[in-house]
N, C-alpha and C positions, 0 to 999 in steps of 0.2 A: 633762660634757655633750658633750664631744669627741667621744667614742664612741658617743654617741647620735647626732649628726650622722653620724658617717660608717656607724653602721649604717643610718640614714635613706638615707641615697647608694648604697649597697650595694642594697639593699631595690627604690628606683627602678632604679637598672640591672638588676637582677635581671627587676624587672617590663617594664621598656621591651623586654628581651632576645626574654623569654618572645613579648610581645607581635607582637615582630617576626617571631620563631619561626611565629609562628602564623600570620601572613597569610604567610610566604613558604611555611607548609602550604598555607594554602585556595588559594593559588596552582597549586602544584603540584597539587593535587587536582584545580582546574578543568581545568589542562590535560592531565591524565591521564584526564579525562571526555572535550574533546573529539578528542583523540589515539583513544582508545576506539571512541566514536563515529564520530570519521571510516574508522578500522580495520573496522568491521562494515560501514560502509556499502559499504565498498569489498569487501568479502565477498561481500555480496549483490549487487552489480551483478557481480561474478565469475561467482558460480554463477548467474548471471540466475534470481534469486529477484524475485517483487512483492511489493507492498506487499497489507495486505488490503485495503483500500479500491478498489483498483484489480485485485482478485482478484474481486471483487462485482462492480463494473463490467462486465469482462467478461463475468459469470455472468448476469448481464441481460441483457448484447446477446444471446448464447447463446440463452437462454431467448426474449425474445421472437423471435429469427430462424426458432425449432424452433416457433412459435406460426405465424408467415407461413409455414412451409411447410407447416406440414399443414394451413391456410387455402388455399392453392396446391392440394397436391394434392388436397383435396377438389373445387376448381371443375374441373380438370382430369378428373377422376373423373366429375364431372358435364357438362359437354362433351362426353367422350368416348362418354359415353350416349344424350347427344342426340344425336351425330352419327351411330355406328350405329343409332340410330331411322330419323332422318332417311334413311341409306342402304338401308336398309331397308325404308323405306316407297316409296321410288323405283323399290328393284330389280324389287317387286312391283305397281306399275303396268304397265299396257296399254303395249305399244310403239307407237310411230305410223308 
C-alpha cells in the first residue's frame, strides 16, 4: 500500500502542477489580449482612424448642416426675389 500512497502523491502533484500550468496560461492569455488590444488602439490613433459610433455622429452633424443650408439658400433665393421686385417696382415709378 506504499506505492499506492505515493502514486496517490505523484497523481496530486501532477494535478496541482497542471493546475498551475494552467492559470499561469489564462494569465498570459489575458495579457497577450490586453498587450493586443492596447497595440491596435494605438494603430488607430496613428493612422487617425474613428470609431463607428463616432463616424455616424459626424455623418448627422453633416447631414443636418446640408439640411440648413439648403433651408438658407432657399430664403436667400426668396429675398433676393423680393428685393428685385421691390427694386423694380420703384425703378418704375413716377419721379418727383
Amino acid at each position: 500500500m506504499a506505492g499506492d500512497d505515493g502514486r496517490t502523491k505523484f497523481m496530486d502533484d501532477l494535478a496541482g502542477m497542471a493546475g498551475g500550468a494552467f492559470s499561469v496560461l489564462a494569465g498570459m492569455r489575458t495579457e497577450a489580449e490586453q498587450m493586443a488590444k492596447s497595440q491596435t488602439e494605438a494603430l488607430v490613433r496613428k493612422l487617425d482612424l474613428v470609431k463607428r459610433d463616432e463616424l455616424d455622429a459626424a455623418m448627422e452633424v453633416a447631414r443636418r448642416a446640408r439640411e440648413q443650408a439648403e433651408t438658407l439658400e432657399a430664403r436667400v433665393a426668396a429675398l433676393e426675389e423680393r428685393l428685385a421686385a421691390l427694386e423694380a417696382g420703384s425703378d418704375s415709378s413716377p419721379e418727383s
